[in-house]
C-alpha positions in Angstrom: 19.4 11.1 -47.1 20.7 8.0 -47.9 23.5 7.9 -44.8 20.5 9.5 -42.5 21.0 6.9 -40.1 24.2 5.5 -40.6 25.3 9.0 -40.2 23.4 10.4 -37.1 24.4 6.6 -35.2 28.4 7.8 -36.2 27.8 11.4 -35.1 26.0 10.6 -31.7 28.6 7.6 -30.6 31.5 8.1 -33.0 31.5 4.4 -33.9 31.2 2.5 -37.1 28.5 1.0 -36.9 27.7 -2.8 -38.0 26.7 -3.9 -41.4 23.0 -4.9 -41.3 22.6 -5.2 -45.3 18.7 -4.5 -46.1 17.8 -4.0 -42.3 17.1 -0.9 -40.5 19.9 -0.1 -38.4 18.0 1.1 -35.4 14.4 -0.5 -35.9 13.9 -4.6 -36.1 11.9 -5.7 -37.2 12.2 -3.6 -40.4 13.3 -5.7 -43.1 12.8 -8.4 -45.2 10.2 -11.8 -44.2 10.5 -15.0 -45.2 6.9 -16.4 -46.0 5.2 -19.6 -46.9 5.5 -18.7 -50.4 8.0 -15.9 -50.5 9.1 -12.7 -48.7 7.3 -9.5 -47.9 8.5 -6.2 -46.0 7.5 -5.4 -42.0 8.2 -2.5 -40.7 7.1 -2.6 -36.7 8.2 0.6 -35.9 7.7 1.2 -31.9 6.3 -1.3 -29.6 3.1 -0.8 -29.2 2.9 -2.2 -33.5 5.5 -5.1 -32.3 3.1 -6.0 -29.7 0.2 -6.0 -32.6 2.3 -8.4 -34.8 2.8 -10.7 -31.9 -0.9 -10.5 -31.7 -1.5 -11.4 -35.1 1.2 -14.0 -34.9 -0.1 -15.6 -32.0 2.8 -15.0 -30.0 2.1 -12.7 -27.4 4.7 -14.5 -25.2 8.0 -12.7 -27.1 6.1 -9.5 -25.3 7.9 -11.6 -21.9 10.8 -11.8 -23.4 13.1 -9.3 -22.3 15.0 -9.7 -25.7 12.2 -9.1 -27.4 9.9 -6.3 -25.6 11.1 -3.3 -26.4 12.8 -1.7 -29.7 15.9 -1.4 -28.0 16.2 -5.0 -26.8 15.3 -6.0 -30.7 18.0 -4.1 -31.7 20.4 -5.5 -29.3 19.7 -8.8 -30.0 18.9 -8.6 -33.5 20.8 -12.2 -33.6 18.3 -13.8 -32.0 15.2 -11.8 -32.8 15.4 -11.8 -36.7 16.0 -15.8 -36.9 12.9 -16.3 -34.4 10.6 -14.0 -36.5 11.9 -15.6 -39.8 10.4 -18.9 -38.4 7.3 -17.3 -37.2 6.7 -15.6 -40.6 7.3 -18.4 -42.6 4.6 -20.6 -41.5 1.8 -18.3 -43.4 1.4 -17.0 -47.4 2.8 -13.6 -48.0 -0.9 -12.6 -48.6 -2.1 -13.6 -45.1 0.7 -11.5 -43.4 -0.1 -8.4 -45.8 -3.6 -8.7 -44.8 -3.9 -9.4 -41.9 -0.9 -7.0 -40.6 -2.9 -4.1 -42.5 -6.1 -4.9 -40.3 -4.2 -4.1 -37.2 -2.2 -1.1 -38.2 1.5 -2.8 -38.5 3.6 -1.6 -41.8 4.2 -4.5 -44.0 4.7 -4.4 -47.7 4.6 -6.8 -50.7 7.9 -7.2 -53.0 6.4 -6.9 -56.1 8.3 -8.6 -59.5 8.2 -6.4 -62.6 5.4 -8.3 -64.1 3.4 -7.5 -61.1 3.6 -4.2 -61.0 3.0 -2.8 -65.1 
């Protein structure tokens, strides 16, 4: 399970694929965020909860952007779409994102320390 996708992306195109650390290989965003005051997880799985963090983000122009408007453009340019969302979710607190992603349905976690979860 742990090669799931690293494994099916070999068997289907019989490539090696790309280091992409902590990211998803075919899903972005799905990763680590920068916040205000530290990082959280967002998992935008399909469009249609990409288009609902834009909404929440206030930028429902990347939904234009052809690099931007559909899971397999993300992917393709992962370069450019990660660094642009890193500056987007940096400008709010880790708690506003969690809550305010959870109000419109987009998967987003907290990265708890040890202290903070016993």
């Amino acid at each position: 399970a742990l090669l799931q996708n690293q494994g099916m992306n070999y068997l289907a195109k019989k490539e090696r694929q790309a280091r992409v650390g902590n990211n998803h290989p075919n899903v972005v965003p799905y990763q680590v965020m920068p916040s205000k005051n530290g990082h959280f997880i967002l998992t935008a799985s399909n469009d249609e909860q990409f288009e609902r963090f834009c909404k929440v983000a206030n930028r429902l122009d990347l939904m234009q952007d052809l690099r931007f408007n559909t899971m397999k453009a993300r992917v393709v340019n992962r370069t450019v779409v990660t660094p642009a969302l890193n500056e987007i979710t940096k400008t709010m607190s880790t708690g506003w994102w969690l809550e305010k992603l959870e109000e419109s349905g987009v998967g987003c976690a907290p990265i708890l320390h040890p202290d903070e979860v016993f």
